[in-house]
N, C-alpha and C positions, 0 to 999 in steps of 0.2 A: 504494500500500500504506500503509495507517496504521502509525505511529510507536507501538506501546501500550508499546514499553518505554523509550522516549525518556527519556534522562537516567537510567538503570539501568544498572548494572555487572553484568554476566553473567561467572562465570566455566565455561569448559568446559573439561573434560581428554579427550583424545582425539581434540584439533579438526582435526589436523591433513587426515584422509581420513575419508570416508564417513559412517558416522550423525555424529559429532563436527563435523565441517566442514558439513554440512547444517544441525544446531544451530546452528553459528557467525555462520552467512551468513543464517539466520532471524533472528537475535536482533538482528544489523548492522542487518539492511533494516529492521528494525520500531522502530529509532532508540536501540538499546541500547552500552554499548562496553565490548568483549567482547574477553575476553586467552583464548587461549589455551595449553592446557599440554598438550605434546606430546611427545615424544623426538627429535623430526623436526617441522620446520615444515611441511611438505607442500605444500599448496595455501591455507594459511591466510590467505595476506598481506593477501587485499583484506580482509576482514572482522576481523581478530580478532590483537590484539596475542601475538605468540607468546614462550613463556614455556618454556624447556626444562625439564621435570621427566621422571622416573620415579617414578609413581606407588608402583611397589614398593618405592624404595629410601628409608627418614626421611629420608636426609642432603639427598636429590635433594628430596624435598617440601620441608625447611624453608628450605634455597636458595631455591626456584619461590616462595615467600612472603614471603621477606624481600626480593626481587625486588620482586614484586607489589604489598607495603604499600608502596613507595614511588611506584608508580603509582592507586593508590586504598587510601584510607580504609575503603570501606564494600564490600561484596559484597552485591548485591541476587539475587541467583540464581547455583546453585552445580548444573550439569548433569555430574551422573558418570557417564561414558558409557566411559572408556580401561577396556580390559581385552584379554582376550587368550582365544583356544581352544585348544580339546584336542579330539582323535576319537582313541576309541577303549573301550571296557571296563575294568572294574576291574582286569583281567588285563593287558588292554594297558598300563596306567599304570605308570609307575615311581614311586619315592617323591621323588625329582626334576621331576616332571612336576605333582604331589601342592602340592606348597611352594611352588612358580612360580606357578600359577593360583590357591592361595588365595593367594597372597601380595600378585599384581597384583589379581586382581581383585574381593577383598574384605578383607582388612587394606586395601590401597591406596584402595579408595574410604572405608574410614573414616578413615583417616591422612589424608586430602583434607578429608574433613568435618570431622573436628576441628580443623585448621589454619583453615577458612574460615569457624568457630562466632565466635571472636569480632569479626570482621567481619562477617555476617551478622546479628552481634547490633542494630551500626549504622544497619540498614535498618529500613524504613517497614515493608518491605513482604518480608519474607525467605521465598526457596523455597530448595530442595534437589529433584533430580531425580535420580533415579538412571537407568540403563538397565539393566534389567533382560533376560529372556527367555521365551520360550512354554518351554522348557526347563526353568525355574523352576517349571512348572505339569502338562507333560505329558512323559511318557518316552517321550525318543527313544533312537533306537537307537545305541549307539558313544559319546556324549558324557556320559559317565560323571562325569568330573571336573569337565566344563563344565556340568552339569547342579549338579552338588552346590555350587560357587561361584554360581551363581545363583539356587537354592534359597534358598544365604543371602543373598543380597543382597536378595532380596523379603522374608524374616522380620525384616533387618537398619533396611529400609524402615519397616514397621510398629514396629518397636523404637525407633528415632529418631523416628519421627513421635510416640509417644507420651510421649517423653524432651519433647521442645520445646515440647510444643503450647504448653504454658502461659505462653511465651515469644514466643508467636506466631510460631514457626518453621516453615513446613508442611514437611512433609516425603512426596513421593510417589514412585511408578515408572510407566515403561510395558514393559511384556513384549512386544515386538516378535514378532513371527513371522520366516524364514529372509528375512533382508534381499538386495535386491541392492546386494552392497557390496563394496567390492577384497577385504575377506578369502575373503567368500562367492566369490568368483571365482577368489582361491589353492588354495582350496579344489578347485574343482571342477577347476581346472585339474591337479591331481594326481591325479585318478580316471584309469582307463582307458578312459573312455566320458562327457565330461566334457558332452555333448549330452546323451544319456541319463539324466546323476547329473540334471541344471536340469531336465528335462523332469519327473522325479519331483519333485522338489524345489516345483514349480511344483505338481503334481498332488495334491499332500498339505494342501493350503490350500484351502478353498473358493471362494475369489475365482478361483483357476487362476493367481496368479500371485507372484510374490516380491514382498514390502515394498518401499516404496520407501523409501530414507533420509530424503526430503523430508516424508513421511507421517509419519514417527517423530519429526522434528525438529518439526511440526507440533504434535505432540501433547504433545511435553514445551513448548514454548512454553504450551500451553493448560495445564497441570499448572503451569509458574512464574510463569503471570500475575496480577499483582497483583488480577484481577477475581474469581479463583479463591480468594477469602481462606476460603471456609468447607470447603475440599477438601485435606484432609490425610489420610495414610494408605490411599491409593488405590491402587489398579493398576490399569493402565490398557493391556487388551492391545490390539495393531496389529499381528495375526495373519493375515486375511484370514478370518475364523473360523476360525480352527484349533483353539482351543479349547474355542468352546464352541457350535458347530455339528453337529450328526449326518445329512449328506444321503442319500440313498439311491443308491447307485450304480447 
């Protein structure tokens, strides 16, 4: 495997499980050194310096950074991937449920952004990565709050990318499609037919099958690589076509 990010500092939040630890262990292999910010160090160890933050809490981010700067100067890619779900309708929600999810996972990815701006300012070569959603793009059913936090994180996307460009900052997303990830697995492990929920779930995609994390880690790599310097303000789905497919049944 080539080294393309060799001698680059990746920072990832969420590294500890699934799409996050996927990024992690991409950006490791490809010769990058890469800290992770997690709540839980998970499976992080081979790959990626773990770093305890919650993204939702200032005090917990400026901790995770004051940490951080004393293991690197400079931040060469900053992939914001930690965030959290919701199922359920606007009915279903409470106003606790409301302030949790924009809280983690859009105040917190920009409370992460602005901590790693004047670090990223350092670099040659500076990305920002969000992880975004096909939810962000097409209405699903039940994910009400999770849909409206990822809405903004795509608008959020295009708003920072246009804040930096001039700084040479890129800033992009990928909107992934229903990943197979331990959450997407909590998930269906709660249904009452939890073969049945995957079978759909798989059936609603045109490829017939779930994301892979490795897929998605893949793709935000191509979205922070330095080779990508004229690609800001993009989104970048890995859906399986979900989005933007119409086949005939």
């Amino acid at each position: 495997m080539s080294e393309e990010f060799k001698g680059l500092a990746a920072v990832v939040t969420g590294a500890g499980s699934g799409i996050g630890l996927a990024v992690a262990e991409h950006f490791h292999q490809q010769g990058a050194k890469v800290f992770g910010l997690d709540l839980q160090e998970g499976s992080m160890s081979p790959y990626a310096h773990f770093i305890s933050c919650d993204i939702g809490d200032p005090a917990s981010v400026k901790k995770a950074f004051i940490e951080l700067a004393q293991q690197t100067q400079v931040i060469d890619i900053l992939a914001n991937n930690a965030g959290i779900g919701a199922v359920g309708t606007v009915e279903d929600a409470t106003e606790e449920e409301w302030q949790r999810v924009l809280s983690i996972n859009v105040i917190g990815t920009s409370r992460v952004s602005a901590a790693s701006l004047p670090m990223l300012r350092k670099s040659k070569s500076p990305a920002i990565v969000n992880t975004c959603s096909i939810a962000a793009t097409a209405g699903l059913p039940k994910r009400a709050v999770y849909s409206a936090s990822k809405g903004a994180i795509m608008s959020l996307t295009l708003a920072m990318a246009a804040d930096y460009v001039k700084e040479g900052i890129r800033v992009n997303c990928v909107n992934p499609g229903t990943a197979d990830t331990p959450w997407v697995a909590r998930l269906l492990s709660q249904s009452q037919d939890p073969t049945t929920e995957r079978s759909a779930l798989e059936a609603r995609q045109p490829m017939g099958r779930l994301v892979t994390a490795q897929e998605v880690a893949s793709a935000i790599a191509y979205l922070a690589s330095p080779r990508q310097a004229s690609t800001t303000g993009t989104i970048l789905a890995v859906d399986g076509g979900m989005q933007g497919l119409r086949l005939p049944k």
